[in-house]
ChimeraX commands (.cxc) that place a marker at each C-alpha (Angstrom):
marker #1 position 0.00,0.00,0.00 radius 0.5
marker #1 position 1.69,2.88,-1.12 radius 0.5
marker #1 position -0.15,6.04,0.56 radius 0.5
marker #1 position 1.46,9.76,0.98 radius 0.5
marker #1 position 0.05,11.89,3.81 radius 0.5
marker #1 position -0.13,15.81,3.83 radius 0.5
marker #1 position 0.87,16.48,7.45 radius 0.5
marker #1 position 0.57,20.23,7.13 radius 0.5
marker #1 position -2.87,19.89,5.98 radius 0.5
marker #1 position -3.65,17.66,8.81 radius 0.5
marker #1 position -2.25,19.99,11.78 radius 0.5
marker #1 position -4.93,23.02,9.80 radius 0.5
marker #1 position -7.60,20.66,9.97 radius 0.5
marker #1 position -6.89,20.07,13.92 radius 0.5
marker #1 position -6.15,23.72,14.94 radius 0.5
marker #1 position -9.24,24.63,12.60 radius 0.5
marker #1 position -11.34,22.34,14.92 radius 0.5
marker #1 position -9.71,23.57,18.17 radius 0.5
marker #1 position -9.40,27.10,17.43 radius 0.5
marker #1 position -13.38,26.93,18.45 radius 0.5
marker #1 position -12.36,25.56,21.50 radius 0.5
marker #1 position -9.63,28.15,22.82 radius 0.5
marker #1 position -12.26,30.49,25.30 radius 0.5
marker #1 position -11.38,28.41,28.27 radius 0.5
marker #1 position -7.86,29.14,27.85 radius 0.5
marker #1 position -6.65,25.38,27.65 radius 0.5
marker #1 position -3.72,23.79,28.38 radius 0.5
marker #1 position -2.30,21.43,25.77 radius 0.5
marker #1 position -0.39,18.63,26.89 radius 0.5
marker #1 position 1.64,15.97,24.35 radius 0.5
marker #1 position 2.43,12.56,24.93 radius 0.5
marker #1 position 6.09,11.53,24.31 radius 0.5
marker #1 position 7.22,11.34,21.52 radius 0.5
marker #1 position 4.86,11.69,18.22 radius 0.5
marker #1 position 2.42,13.58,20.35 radius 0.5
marker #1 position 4.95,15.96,21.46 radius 0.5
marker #1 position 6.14,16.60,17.84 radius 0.5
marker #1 position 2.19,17.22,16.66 radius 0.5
marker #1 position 1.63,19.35,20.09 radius 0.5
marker #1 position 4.48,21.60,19.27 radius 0.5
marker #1 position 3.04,22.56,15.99 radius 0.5
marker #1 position -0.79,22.82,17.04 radius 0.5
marker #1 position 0.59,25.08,19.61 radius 0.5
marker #1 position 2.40,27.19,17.21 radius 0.5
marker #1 position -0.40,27.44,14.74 radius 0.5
marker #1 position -2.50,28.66,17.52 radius 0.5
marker #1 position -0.33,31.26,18.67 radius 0.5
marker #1 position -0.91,29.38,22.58 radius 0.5
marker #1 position 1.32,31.55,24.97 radius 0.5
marker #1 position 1.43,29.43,27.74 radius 0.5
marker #1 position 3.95,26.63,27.83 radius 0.5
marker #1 position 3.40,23.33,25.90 radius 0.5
marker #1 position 3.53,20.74,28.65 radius 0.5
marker #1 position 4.66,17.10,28.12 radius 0.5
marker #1 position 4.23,13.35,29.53 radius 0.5
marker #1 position 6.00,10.52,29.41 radius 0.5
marker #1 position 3.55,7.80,30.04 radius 0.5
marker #1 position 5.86,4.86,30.44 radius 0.5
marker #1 position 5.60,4.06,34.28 radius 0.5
marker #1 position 1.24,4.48,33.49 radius 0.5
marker #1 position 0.93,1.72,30.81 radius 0.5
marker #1 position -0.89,-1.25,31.98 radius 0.5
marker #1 position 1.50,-3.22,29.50 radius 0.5
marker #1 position 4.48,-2.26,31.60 radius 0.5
marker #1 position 4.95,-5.98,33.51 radius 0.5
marker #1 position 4.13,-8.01,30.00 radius 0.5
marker #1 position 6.67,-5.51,27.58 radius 0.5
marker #1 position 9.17,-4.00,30.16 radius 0.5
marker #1 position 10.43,-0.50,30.63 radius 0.5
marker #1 position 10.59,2.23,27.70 radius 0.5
marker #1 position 14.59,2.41,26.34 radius 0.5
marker #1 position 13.69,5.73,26.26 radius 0.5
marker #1 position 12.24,7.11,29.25 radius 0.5
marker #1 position 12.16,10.98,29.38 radius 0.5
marker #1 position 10.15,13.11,32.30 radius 0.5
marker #1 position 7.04,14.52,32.30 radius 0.5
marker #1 position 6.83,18.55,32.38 radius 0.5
marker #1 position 4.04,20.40,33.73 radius 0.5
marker #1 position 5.00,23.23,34.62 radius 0.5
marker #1 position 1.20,24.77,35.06 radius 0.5
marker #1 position -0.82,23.35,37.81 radius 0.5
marker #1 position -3.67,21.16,35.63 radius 0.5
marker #1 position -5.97,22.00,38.78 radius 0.5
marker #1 position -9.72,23.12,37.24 radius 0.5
marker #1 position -8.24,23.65,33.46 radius 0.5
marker #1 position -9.44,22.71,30.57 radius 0.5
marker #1 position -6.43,20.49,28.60 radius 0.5
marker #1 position -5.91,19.80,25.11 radius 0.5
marker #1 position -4.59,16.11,25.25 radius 0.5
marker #1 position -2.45,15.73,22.11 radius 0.5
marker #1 position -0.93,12.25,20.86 radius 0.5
marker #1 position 0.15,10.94,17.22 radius 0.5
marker #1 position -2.01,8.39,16.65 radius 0.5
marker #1 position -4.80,6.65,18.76 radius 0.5
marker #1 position -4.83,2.68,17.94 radius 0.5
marker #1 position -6.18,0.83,21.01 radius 0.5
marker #1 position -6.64,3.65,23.23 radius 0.5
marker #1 position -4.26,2.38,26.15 radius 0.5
marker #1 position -2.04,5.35,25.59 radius 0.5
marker #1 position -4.00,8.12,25.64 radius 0.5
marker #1 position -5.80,6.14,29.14 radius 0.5
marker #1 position -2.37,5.77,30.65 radius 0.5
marker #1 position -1.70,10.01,30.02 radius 0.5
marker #1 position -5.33,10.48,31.90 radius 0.5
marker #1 position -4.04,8.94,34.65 radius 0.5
marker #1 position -0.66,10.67,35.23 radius 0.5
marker #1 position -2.54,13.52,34.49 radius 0.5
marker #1 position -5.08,12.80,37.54 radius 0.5
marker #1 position -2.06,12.46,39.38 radius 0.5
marker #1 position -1.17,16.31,38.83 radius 0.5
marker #1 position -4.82,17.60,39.94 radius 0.5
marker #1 position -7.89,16.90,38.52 radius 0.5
marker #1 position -8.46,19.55,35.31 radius 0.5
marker #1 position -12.48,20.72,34.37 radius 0.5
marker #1 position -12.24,19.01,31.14 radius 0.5
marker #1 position -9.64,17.11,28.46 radius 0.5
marker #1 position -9.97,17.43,24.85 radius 0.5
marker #1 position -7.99,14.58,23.00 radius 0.5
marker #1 position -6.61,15.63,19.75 radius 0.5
marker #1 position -4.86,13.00,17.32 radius 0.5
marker #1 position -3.19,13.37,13.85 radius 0.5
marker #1 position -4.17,10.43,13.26 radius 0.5
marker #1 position -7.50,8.02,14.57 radius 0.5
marker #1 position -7.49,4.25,13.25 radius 0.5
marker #1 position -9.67,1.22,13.22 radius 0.5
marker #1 position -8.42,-1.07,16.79 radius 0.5
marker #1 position -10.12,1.01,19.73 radius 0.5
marker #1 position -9.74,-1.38,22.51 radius 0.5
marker #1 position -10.99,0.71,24.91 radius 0.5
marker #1 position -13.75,3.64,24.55 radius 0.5
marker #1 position -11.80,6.39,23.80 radius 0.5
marker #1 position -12.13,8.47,20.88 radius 0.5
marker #1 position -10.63,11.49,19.69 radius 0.5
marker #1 position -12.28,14.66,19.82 radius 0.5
marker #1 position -10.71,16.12,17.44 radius 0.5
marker #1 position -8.62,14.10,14.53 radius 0.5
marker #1 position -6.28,15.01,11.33 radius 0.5
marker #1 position -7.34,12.05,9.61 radius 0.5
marker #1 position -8.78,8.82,10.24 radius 0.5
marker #1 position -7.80,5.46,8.83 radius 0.5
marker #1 position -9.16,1.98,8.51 radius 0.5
marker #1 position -5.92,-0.26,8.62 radius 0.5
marker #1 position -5.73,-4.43,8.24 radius 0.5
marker #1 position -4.82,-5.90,12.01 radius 0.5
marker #1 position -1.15,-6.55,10.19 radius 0.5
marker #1 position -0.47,-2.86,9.43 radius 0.5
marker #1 position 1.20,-0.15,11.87 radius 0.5
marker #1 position 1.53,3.64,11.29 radius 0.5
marker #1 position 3.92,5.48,12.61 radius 0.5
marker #1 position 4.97,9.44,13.12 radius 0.5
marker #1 position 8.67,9.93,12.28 radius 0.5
marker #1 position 10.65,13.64,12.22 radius 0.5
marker #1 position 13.81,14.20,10.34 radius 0.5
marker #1 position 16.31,15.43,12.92 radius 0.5
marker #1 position 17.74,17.40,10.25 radius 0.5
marker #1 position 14.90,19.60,9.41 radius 0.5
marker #1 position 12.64,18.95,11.89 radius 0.5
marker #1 position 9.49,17.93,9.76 radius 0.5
marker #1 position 7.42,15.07,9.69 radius 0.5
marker #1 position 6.07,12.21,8.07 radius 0.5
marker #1 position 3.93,9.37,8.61 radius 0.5
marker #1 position 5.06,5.86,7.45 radius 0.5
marker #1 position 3.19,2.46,7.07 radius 0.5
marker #1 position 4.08,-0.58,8.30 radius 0.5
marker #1 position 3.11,-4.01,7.11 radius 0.5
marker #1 position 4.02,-6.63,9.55 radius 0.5
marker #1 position 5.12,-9.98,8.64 radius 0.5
marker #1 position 1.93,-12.47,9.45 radius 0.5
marker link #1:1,2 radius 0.2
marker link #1:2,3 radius 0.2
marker link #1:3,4 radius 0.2
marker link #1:4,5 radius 0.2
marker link #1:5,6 radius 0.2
marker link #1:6,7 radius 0.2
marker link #1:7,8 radius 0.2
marker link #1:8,9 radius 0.2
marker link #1:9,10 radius 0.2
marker link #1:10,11 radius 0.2
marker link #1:11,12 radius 0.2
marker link #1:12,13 radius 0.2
marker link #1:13,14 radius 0.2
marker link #1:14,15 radius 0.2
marker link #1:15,16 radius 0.2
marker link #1:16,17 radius 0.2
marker link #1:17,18 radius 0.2
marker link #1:18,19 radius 0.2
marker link #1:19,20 radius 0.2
marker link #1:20,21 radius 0.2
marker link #1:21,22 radius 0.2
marker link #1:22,23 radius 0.2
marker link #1:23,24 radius 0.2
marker link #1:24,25 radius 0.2
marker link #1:25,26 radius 0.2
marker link #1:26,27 radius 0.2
marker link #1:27,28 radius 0.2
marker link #1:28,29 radius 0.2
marker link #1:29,30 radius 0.2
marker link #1:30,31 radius 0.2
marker link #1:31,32 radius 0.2
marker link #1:32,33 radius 0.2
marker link #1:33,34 radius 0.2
marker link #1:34,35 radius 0.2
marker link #1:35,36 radius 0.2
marker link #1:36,37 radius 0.2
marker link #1:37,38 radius 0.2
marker link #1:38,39 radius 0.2
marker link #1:39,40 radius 0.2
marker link #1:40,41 radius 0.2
marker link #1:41,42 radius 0.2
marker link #1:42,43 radius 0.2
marker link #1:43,44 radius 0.2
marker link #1:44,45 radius 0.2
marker link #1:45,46 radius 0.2
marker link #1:46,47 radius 0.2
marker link #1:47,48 radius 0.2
marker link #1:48,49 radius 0.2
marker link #1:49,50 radius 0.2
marker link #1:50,51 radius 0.2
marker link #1:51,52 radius 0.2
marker link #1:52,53 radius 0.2
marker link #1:53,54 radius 0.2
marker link #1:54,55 radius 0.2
marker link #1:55,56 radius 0.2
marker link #1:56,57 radius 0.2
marker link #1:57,58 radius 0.2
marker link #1:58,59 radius 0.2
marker link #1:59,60 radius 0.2
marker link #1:60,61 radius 0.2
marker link #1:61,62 radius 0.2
marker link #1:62,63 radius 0.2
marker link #1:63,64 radius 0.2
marker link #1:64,65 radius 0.2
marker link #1:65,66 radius 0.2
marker link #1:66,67 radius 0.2
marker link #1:67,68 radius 0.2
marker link #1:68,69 radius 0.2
marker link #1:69,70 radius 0.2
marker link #1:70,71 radius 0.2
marker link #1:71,72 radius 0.2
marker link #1:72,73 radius 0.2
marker link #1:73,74 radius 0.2
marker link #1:74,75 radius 0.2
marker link #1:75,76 radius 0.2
marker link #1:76,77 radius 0.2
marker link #1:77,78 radius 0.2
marker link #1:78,79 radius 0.2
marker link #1:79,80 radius 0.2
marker link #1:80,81 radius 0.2
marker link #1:81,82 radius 0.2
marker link #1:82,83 radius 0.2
marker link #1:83,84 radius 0.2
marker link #1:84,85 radius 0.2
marker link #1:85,86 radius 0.2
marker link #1:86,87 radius 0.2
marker link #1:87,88 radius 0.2
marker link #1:88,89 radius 0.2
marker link #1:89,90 radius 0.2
marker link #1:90,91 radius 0.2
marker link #1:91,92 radius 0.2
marker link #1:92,93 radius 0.2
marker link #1:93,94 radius 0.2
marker link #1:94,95 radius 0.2
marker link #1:95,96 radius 0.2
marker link #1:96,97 radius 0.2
marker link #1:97,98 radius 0.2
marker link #1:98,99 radius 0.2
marker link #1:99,100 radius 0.2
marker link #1:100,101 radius 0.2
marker link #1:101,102 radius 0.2
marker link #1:102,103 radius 0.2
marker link #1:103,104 radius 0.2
marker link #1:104,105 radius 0.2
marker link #1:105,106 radius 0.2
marker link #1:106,107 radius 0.2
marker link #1:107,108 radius 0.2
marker link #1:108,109 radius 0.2
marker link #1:109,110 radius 0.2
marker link #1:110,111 radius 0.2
marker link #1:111,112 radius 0.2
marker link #1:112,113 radius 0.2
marker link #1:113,114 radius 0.2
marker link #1:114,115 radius 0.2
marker link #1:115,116 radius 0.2
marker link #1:116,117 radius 0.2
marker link #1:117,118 radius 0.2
marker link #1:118,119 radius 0.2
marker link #1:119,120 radius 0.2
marker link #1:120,121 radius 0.2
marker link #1:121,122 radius 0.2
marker link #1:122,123 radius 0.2
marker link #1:123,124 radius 0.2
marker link #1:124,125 radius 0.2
marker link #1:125,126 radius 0.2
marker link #1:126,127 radius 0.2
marker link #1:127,128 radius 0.2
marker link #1:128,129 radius 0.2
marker link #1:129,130 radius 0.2
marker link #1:130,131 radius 0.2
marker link #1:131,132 radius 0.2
marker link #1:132,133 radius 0.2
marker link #1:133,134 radius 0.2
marker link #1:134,135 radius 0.2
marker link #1:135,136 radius 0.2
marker link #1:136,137 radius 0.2
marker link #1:137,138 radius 0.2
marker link #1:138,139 radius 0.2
marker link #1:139,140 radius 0.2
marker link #1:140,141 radius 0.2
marker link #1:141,142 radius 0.2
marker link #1:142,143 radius 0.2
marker link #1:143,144 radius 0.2
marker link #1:144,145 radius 0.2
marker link #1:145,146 radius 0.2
marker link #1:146,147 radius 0.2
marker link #1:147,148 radius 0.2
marker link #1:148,149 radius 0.2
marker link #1:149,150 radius 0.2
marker link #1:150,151 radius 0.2
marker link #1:151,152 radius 0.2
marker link #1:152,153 radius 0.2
marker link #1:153,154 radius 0.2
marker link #1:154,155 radius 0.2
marker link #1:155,156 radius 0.2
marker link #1:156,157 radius 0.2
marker link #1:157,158 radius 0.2
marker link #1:158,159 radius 0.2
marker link #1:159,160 radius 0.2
marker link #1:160,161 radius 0.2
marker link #1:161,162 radius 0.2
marker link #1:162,163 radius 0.2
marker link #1:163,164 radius 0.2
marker link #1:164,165 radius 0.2
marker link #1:165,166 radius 0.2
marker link #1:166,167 radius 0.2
marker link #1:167,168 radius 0.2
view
């Protein structure tokens, strides 16, 4: 499957959909890493003046015992209390839904904010648990064998989505 994605076009349909949404002065939050990558330029495109705040999920999956600890691991920043705000929950893309559960939680653990608005670049087919996004670039309908995956040239700094096909 050979399929090209326009990004840019993506992030203006998701900060055209949360521009709406800006009156409660939100806090936007990505999840390490691809979320963090989208996050930084949703919260350029909105002109948001308040620092972009980040998690790092790892120690919150409930897959931790049965896959192991991230190589990875970086720390969560919040450096605004989350107490009674309204956050914009930002990840790459939402497959089973374990992720973006895992971020509510460590979030919880901060304070407990009015309301969380869960933006994804991408939404596909998999949703083990009921969580959906709010607010999506695209979504896809993928076989069980194929992956996508957010990837940013280090160079350059932009990004592109790739698929996978895993070997069945």
């Amino acid at each position: 499957m050979n399929t090209t994605f326009d990004i840019d076009s993506m992030l203006d349909t998701m900060a055209g959909a949360l521009r709406p949404r800006l009156d409660h002065n939100p806090l936007m939050i990505g999840i390490h890493t691809g979320g963090v990558w989208v996050a930084e330029q949703l919260h350029r495109r909105l002109g948001l003046t308040e620092p972009l705040g980040t998690l790092d999920i790892s120690f919150y999956r409930d897959d931790f015992s049965r896959i192991g600890m991230n190589p990875q691991v970086r720390t969560s920043d919040l450096s605004t209390s989350v107490e009674g705000r309204h956050i914009i929950l930002v990840d790459d893309v939402l497959h089973t839904g374990r992720t973006i559960r895992a971020a509510m939680n460590e979030i919880f653990d901060y304070g407990r904010p009015d309301a969380i608005i869960l933006a994804c670049l991408i939404e596909r087919n998999g949703h083990e648990l009921p969580i959906r996004a709010d607010v999506a670039g695209q979504s896809l309908t993928l076989r069980p064998n194929q992956h996508i995956k957010l990837v940013r040239n280090e160079k350059d700094g932009t990004l592109a989505l790739t698929l996978q096909e895993a070997n069945e």
